[in-house]
N, C-alpha and C positions, 0 to 999 in steps of 0.2 A: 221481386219474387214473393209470390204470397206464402207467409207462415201459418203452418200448424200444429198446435200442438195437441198429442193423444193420454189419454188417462185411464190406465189398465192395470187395476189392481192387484191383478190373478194370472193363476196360467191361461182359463178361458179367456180372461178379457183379452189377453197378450195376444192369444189366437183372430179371437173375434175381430179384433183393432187391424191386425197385419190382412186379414179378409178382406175387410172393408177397403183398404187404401189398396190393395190387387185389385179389390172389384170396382171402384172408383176411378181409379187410373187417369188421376188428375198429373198433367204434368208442370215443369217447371213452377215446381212446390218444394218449401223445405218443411221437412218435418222433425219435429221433436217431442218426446216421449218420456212417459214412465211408463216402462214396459219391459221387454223381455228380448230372447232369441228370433222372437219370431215375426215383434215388429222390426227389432235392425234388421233383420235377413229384407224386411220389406224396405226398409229405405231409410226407416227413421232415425235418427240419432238418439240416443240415449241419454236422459239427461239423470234417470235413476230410475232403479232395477226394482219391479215389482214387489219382489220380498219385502222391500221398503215398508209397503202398508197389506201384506198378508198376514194379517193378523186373524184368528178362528177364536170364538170361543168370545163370550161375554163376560167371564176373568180376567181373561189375556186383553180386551179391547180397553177392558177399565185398568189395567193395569199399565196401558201404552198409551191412554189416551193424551196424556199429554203431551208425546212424541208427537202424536199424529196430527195433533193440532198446530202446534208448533212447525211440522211439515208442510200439514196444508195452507200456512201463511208463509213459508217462504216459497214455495209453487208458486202462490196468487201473484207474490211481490215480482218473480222473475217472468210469468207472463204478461203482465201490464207492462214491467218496464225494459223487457224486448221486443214491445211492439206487434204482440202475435195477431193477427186476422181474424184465427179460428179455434175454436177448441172443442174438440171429438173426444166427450165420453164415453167410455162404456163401460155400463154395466156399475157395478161394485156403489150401491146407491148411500149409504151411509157415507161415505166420502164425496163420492164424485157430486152430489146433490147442496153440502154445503158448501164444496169449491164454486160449483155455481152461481149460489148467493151472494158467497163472497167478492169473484168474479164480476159479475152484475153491478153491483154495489159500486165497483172500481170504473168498472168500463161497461156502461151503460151500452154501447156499440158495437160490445164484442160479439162476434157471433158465436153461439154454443150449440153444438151437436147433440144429441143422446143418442148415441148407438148401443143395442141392447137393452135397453130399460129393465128396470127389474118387473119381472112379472105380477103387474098389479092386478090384471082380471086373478088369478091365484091368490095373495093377499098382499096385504098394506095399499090397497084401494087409495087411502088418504094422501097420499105421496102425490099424487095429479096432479092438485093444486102448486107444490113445489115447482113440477114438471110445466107445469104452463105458462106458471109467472118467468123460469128462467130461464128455459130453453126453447132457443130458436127456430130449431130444428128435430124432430125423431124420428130414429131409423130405428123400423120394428124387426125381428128376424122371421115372423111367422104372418101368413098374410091376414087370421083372422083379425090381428091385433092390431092393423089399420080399423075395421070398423069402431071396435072397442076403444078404443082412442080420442074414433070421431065423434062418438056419441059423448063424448065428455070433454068437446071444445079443445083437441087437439088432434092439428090434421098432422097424422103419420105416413109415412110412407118404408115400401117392402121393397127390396134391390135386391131380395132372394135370398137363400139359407144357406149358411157358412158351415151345415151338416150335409147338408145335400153336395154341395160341392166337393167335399172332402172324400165323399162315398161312391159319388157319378162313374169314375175311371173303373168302378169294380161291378154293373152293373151289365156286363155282358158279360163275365164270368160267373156270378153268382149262383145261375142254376145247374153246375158243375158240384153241387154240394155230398158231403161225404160223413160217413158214420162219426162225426165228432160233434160234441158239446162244450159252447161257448162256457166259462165261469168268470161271474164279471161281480167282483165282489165292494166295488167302490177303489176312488182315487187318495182317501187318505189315512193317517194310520187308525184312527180308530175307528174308521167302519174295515179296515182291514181283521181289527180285532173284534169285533163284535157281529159282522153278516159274514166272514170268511167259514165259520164255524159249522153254521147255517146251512152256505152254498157246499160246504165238502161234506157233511152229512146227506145231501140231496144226493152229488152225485155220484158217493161212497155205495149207496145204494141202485142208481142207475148199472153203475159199474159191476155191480153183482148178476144183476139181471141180466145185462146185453154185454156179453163178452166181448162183440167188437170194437163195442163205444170206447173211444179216446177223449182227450181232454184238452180244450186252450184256454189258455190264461193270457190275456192280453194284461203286462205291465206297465200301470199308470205312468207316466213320466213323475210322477210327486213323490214315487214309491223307490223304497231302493231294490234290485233283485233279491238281494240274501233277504232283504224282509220278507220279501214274498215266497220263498224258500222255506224260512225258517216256518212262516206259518202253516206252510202245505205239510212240513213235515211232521209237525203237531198235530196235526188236522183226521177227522176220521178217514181221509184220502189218504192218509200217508203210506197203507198196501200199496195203493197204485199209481203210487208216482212212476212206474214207469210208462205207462199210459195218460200223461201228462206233457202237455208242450207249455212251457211260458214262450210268448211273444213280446218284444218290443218295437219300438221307432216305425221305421217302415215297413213292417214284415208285419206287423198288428193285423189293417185292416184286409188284406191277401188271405191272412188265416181264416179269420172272422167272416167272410165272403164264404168259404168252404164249409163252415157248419151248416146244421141242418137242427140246430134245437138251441138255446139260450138259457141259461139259470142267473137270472142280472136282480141288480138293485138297479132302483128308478132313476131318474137323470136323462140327459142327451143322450148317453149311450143305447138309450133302447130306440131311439129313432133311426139312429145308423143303424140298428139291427134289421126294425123294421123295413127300411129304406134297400135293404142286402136280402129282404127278402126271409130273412129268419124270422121263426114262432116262434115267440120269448117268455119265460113264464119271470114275472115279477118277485122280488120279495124284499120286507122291508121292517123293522123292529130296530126300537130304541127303547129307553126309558118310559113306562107309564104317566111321568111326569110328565115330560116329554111332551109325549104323545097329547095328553090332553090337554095341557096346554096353545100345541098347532092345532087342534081340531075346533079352537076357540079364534083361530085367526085364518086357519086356512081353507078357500071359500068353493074349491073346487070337488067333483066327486072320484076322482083319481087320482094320483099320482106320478103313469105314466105318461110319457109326452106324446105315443102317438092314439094312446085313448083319447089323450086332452082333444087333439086336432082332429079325428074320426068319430062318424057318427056310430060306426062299429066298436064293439070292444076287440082292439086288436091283442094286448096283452093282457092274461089271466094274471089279477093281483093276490098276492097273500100277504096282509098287512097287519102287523101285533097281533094279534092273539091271534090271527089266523097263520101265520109262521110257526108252524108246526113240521119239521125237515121229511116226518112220514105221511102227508099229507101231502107235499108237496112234490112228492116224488113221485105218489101213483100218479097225481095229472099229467107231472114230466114222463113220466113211463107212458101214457096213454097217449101224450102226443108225440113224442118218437117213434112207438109203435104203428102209428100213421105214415110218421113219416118212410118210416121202414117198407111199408105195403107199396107207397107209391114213389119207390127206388131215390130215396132219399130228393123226393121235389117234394112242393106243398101248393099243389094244382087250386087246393080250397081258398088258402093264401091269397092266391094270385090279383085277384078282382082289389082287396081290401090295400095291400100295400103297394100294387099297381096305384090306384087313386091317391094313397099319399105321395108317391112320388111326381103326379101330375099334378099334385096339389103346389107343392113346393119348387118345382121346376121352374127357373129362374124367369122372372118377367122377360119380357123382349124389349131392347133399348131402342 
């Protein structure tokens, strides 16, 4: 029986990884994993649980690194000496890229996966080289990201979007859309604390203007509810929480299919928006330091992910100094207001995020 083993350092990658072995559907395979709920539920066995190596924060990395190293050799030591086949990274390239190495080093023959790579047309460009010398194989999620690959002596290949798929079942309900506004304030606690603020001042004011407008809050799985609770309650929203829905688990993307307007931070999330047919207004503020420090590594002129992949600007960004919550609200007011006139569809819509979802629409096997 051929072994494989998966490497998913995150809840994304845990998702991404349990996609891949669905969309693969290799049988009589054993697999084993560091991962989560979602690759067992897929098949794998568990050999250690993500959290393991979910380490944020360039403190915290240097303050665990010698966990992590120490991890990542008894990993290497128990794949070489059970014999595994294969090994399916993804994603999480500070770790998974010296297992690699390591890996390589040991078992010249092993074959190595990269599913998800880190987004190097974006930045750290320089990582390719890693990516060629050790890995056998890469699975891109987005199709431009085969050519970008090939022009840099690495053939990729696309098996389709593990966003698309997730969203596909609500794609004939979508233009059922109703007077509510998405609030999508990020997955962890401190962009909770910091763009929460933000997003309930924007819609603190929406809420003034359009009586009928309601509110969903899709909560992250990373997040606890009373945190998300406690901060709406704080929040210049907190009059109207009664015009608020939190969502979780299954009930998320149902809800999020029924809005008709978005107030998100950047990330995969604004793709499923796009993908659902929603017009999303972007926003995004961190530290000045921060900030210009990425603007010295990161190579791209947006943010969002379905500006990235469109020759259109699909989503209006307001990024540092342009996050300003009254600024951001007349545009959100001005596109609601549309959306309003044409009984909450978005007919203009249609052409632009019609094409992303042909774009990403799964190859044909």
């Amino acid at each position: 029986m051929k072994k494989i083993f998966i490497v998913a350092g995150e809840l994304s990658g845990d998702k991404t990884g349990a996609w891949y072995v669905n969309r693969v559907n290799e049988r009589d395979v054993y697999r084993e994993a560091v991962g989560g709920d979602y690759l067992q539920q897929a098949g794998a066995h568990l050999y250690e649980r993500f959290e393991t190596l979910n380490v944020v924060g360039i403190v915290e990395i240097v303050r665990h690194v010698r966990r992590l190293l120490s991890f990542l050799k008894k990993l290497a030591n128990h794949i070489v000496e059970q014999n595994f086949d294969e090994v399916v990274l993804v994603d999480f390239p500070g770790f998974n890229l010296r297992l690699a190495k390591a890996l390589k080093k040991r078992r010249p023959d092993l074959k190595i996966t990269y599913l998800s790579p880190p987004q190097l047309w974006c930045w750290g460009a320089w990582r390719i080289k890693t990516i060629r010398q050790y890995c056998d194989r890469v699975v891109v999620l987005y199709p431009f990201e085969v050519a970008w690959y090939g022009v840099r002596g690495v053939q990729a290949e696309w098996l389709g979007c593990p966003v698309y798929d997730r969203v596909q079942p609500y794609f004939e309900s979508m233009r059922a859309k109703q007077p509510k506004v998405a609030l999508i304030a990020g997955s962890r606690h401190g962009e909770l604390a910091t763009l929460f603020p933000v997003v309930a001042q924007v819609a603190a004011r929406l809420a003034q203007e359009f009586p009928e407008v309601k509110f969903v809050i899709p909560q992250a799985e990373s997040l606890d509810i009373n945190e998300v609770r406690r901060a709406l309650a704080s929040s210049a929203l907190r009059n109207y929480q009664y015009r608020v829905e939190i969502v979780s688990g299954a009930a998320s993307l149902p809800a999020l299919s029924a809005c008709s307007l978005a107030i998100s931070k950047p990330g995969t999330i604004t793709l499923e928006l796009a993908l659902l047919n929603i017009p999303t207004v972007v926003l995004f503020k961190i530290s000045w330091l921060s900030y210009w420090l990425g603007r010295m590594v990161v190579k791209v002129k947006h943010m969002a992910l379905p500006n990235l992949l469109s020759t259109d600007l699909v989503c209006k960004e307001f990024i540092q100094h342009e996050c300003q919550p009254a600024v951001i609200a007349q545009y959100a007011a001005h596109l609601y207001k549309k959306t309003v006139r044409s009984n909450y569809a978005h007919p203009q819509h249609d052409k632009v995020f019609g094409a992303l979802r042909q774009q990403l629409s799964p190859p044909q096997s």
